[in-house]
C-alpha positions in Angstrom: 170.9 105.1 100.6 167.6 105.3 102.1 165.5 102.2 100.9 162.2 103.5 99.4 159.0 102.2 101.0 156.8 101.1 98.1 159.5 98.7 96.7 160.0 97.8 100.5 156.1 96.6 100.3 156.4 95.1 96.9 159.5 93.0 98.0 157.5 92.4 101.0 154.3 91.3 99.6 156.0 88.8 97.0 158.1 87.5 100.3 154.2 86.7 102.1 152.9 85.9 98.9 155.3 83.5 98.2 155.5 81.8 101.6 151.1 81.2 101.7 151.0 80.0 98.3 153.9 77.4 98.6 151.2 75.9 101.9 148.5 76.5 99.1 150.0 74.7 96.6 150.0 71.4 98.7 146.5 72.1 100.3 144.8 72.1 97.3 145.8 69.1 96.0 144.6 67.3 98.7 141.2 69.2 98.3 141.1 68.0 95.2 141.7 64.3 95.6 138.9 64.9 98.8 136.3 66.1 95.9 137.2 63.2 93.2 137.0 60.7 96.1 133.7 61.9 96.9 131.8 61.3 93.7 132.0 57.7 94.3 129.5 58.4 96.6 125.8 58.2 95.2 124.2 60.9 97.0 126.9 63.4 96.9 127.7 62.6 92.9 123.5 63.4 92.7 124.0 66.4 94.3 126.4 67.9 91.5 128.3 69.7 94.3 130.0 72.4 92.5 134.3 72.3 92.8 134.1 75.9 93.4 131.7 75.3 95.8 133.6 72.7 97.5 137.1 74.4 97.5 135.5 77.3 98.9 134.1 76.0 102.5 137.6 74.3 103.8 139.4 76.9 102.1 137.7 79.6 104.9 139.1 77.6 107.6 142.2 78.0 105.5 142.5 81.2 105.1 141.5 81.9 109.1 144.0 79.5 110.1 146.7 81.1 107.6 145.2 84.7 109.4 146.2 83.2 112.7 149.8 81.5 112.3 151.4 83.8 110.2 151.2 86.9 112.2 152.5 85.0 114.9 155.4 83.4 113.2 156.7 86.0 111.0 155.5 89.3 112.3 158.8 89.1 114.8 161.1 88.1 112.2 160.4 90.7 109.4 160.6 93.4 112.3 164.0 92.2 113.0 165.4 92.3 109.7 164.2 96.6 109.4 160.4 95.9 108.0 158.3 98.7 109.4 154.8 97.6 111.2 152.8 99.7 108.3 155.4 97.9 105.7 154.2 94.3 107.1 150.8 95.4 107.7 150.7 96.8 104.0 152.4 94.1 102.7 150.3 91.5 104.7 146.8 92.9 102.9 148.3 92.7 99.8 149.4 88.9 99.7 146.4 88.0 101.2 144.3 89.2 98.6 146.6 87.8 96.1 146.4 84.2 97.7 142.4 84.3 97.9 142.0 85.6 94.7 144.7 83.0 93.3 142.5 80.3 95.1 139.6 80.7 93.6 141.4 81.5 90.1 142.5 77.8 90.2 139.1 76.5 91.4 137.4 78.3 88.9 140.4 77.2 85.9 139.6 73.2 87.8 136.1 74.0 86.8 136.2 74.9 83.8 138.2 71.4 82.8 135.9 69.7 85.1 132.9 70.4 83.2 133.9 68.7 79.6 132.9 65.8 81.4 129.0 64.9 82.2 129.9 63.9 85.7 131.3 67.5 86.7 128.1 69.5 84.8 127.5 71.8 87.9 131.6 72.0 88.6 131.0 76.3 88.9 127.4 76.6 90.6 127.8 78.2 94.1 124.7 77.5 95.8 124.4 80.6 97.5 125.4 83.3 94.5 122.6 84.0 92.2 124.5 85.8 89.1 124.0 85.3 85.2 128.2 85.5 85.6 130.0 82.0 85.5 132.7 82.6 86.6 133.5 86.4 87.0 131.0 87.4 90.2 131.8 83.6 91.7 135.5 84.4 91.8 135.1 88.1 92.6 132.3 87.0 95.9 134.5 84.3 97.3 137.5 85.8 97.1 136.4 89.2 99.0 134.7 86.1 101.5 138.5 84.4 101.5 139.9 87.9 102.8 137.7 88.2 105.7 138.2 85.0 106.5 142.2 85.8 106.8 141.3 89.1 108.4 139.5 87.6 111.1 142.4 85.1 111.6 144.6 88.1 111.7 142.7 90.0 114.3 142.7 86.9 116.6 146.3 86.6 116.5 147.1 90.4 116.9 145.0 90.0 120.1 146.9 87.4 121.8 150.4 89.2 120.3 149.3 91.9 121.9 147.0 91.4 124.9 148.3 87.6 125.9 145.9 84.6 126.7 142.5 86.8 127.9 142.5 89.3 125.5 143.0 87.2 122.7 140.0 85.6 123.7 138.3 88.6 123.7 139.3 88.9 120.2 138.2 85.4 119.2 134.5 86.8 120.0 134.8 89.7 118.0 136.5 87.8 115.2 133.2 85.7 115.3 131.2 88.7 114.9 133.1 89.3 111.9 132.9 86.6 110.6 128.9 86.0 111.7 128.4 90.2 109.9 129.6 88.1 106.6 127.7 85.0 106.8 124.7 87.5 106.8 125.7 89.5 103.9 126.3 86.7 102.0 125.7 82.7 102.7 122.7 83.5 104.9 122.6 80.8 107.8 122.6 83.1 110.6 119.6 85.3 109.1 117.7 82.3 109.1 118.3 81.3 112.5 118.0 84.6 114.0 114.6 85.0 112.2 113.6 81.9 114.6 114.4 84.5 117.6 114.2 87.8 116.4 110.9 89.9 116.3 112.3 90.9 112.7 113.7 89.5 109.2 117.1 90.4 108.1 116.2 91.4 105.0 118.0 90.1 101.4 120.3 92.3 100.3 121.6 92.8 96.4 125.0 90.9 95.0 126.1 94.8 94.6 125.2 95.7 98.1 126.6 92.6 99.7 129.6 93.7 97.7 129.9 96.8 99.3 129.2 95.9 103.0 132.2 93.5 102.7 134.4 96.0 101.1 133.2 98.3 104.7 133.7 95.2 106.7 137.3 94.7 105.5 138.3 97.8 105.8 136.6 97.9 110.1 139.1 95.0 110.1 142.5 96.4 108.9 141.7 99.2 111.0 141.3 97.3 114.2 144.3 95.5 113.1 146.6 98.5 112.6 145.2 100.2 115.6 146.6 96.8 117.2 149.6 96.8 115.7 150.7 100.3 116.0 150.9 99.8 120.0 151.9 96.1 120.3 155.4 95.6 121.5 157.7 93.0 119.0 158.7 90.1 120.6 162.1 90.1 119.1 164.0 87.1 121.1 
């Protein structure tokens, strides 16, 4: 009986799912304990550095790092048990957004406990999202962030799958473009260096625009990807 594809990629996607948020579910406990550890430090309790805030920044590194090893681990392995490339690929998007969103779920839930106590008052502010949403737009941003994150990681290790130790550097640069096209839609550091050496100002763009941007962005990157992958030999020894 011929196996149909969509609850190939379903079975798939809960398979990946699975597997990252197990990792997830010991990472961010220790984030955690990092951010309650931290507010017995004076300057960092004045700051009222937001848990949301502070999940978010390790959890990029994360999510690239996640982008990077799994690809490299499993990609072999679900080929060799009759996964398609487009299943894993599929499959693959799907439990990555899943994990970010799940990430940032929590953080925001954490937050929301966080701040029936005085000492946790700014537990949701994200310094670099101005939105009369709490909690909705926060978890929406960082999540879509989370994803390019991953996608980046994923690009990196497609290139040295596919192209060995020199192309995969090649890819780390355009994986840094990636990921410097998103730091200008959204957290801003690069535009304000760049204005430092550039004859012009990257201008400020909308929550709604920046939205849409990295909704283009992710899509240049699962394209790149799949052209990758569709021409990439499995390593299956």
């Amino acid at each position: 009986m011929k196996t149909n594809s969509k609850e190939v990629i379903a079975k798939l996607s809960q398979d990946i799912f699975s597997i990252q948020m197990k990792w997830s579910l010991w990472y961010m406990p220790i984030v955690l304990l990092i951010y309650f550890g931290s507010m017995f430090f004076p300057d960092v309790r004045e700051a009222n550095i937001g848990l949301m805030n502070f999940y978010y920044e390790p959890s990029k590194i994360y999510m690239l790092v996640i982008g990077i090893i799994f690809p490299l681990a499993m990609l072999s392995h679900f080929v060799r048990y009759g996964m398609t490339r487009k299943d894993y690929m599929i499959s693959s998007a799907i439990a990555s957004v899943g994990i970010a969103f799940s990430l940032m779920i929590i953080a925001a839930i954490l937050s929301a406990i966080l701040q029936l106590f005085e000492t946790f008052s700014g537990a949701n502010d994200v310094s670099f999202i101005e939105s009369q949403s709490s909690w909705l737009i926060p978890i929406v941003v960082l999540s879509l962030i989370l994803i390019c994150y991953n996608i980046a990681g994923w690009m990196i290790a497609m290139g040295f799958y596919r192209f060995g130790a020199w192309g995969g550097m090649g890819f780390v640069v355009i994986a840094l473009v990636f990921i410097a096209l998103i730091d200008i839609l959204w957290e801003r550091e690069l535009s304000e260096l760049a204005t430092t050496y550039l004859p012009f100002s990257i201008p400020d763009l909308s929550i709604g625009w920046s939205i849409i941007g990295t909704a283009v962005l992710i899509g240049v990157g699962l394209t790149i990807i799949r052209r990758i992958m569709k021409r990439v030999r499995i390593k299956l020894e």
